[in-house]
C-alpha positions as CSV (number, residue, x, y, z in Angstrom):
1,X,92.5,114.3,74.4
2,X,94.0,117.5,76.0
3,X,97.5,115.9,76.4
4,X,97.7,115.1,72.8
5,X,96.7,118.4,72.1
6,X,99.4,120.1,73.9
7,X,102.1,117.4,72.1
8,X,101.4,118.9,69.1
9,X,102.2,122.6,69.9
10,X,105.2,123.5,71.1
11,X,106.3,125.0,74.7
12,X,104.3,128.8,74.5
13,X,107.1,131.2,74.2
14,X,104.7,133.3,76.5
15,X,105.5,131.1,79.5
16,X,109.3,130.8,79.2
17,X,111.2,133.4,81.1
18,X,114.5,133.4,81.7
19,X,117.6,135.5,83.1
20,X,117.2,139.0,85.2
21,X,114.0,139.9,84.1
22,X,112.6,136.8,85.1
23,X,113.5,137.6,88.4
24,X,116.7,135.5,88.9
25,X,120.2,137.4,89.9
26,X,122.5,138.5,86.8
27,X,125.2,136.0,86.6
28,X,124.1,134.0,89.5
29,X,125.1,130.4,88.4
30,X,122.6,127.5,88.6
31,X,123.6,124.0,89.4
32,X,123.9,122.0,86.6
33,X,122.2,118.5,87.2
34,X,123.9,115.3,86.7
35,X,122.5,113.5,83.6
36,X,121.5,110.4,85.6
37,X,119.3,113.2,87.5
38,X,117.2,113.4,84.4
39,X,116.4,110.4,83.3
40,X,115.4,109.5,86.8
41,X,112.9,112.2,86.8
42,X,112.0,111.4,83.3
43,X,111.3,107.6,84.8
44,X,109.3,108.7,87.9
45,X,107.1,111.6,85.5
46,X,106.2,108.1,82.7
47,X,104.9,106.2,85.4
48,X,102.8,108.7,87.4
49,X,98.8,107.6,86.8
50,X,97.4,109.6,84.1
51,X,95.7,112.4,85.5
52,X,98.3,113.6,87.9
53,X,101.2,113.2,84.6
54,X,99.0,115.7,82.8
55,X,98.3,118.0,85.9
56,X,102.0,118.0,86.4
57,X,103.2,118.6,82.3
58,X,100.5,121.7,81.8
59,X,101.3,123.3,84.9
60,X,105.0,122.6,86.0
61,X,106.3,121.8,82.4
62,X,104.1,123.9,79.9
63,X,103.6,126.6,82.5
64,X,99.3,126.5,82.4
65,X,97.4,127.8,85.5
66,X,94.7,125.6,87.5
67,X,91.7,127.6,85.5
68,X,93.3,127.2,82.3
69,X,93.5,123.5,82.4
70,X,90.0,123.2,84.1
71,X,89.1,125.3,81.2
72,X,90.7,122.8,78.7
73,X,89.3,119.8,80.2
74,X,85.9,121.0,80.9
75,X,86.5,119.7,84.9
76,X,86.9,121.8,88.2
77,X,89.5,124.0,88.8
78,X,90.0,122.0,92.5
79,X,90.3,118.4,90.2
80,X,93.7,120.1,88.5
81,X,95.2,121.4,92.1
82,X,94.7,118.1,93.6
83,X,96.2,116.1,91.1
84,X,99.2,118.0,90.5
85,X,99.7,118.0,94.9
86,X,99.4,114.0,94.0
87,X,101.9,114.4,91.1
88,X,104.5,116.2,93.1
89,X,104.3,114.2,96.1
90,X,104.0,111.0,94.1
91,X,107.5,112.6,92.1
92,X,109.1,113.5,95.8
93,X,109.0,109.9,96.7
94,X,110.0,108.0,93.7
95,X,113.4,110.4,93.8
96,X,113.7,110.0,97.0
97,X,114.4,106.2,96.7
């Protein structure tokens, strides 16, 4: 499947951006989340249903666009922005409890 497939590369360097150039300030400090933080979010991501889990690791986590995914999965590019809406709102809530 397409999620085993992208366990077995690693995060594309491509995708990662970080300090100024990536648009943040120079120097500008960034909260540091407390560790409970994570594994909360690690929680509520393991029990989304399938389809919206892998919506929300391509695009939020691996950094994939709607037709890229579509592409992958041989599905609508519509199928991938709905389920990663369901993913985040799904996300929202569990944290929120």
């Amino acid at each position: 499947m397409v999620l085993d497939a992208c366990r077995s590369r690693s995060l594309r360097p491509d995708r990662v951006r970080d300090g100024p150039e990536a648009g943040g300030a120079e120097g500008a400090a960034v909260p540091t989340p407390a560790p409970e933080t994570g594994l909360d979010l690690e929680r509520a991501i393991a029990r989304l249903p399938e389809r919206a889990r892998l919506a929300f690791v391509l695009h939020d986590v691996e950094g994939y666009r709607h037709r890229e995914i579509a592409a992958m999965t041989g599905t609508a590019e519509g199928t991938w922005k709905s389920q990663l809406h369901r993913a985040r709102r799904l996300l929202r809530e569990a944290l929120e409890r």
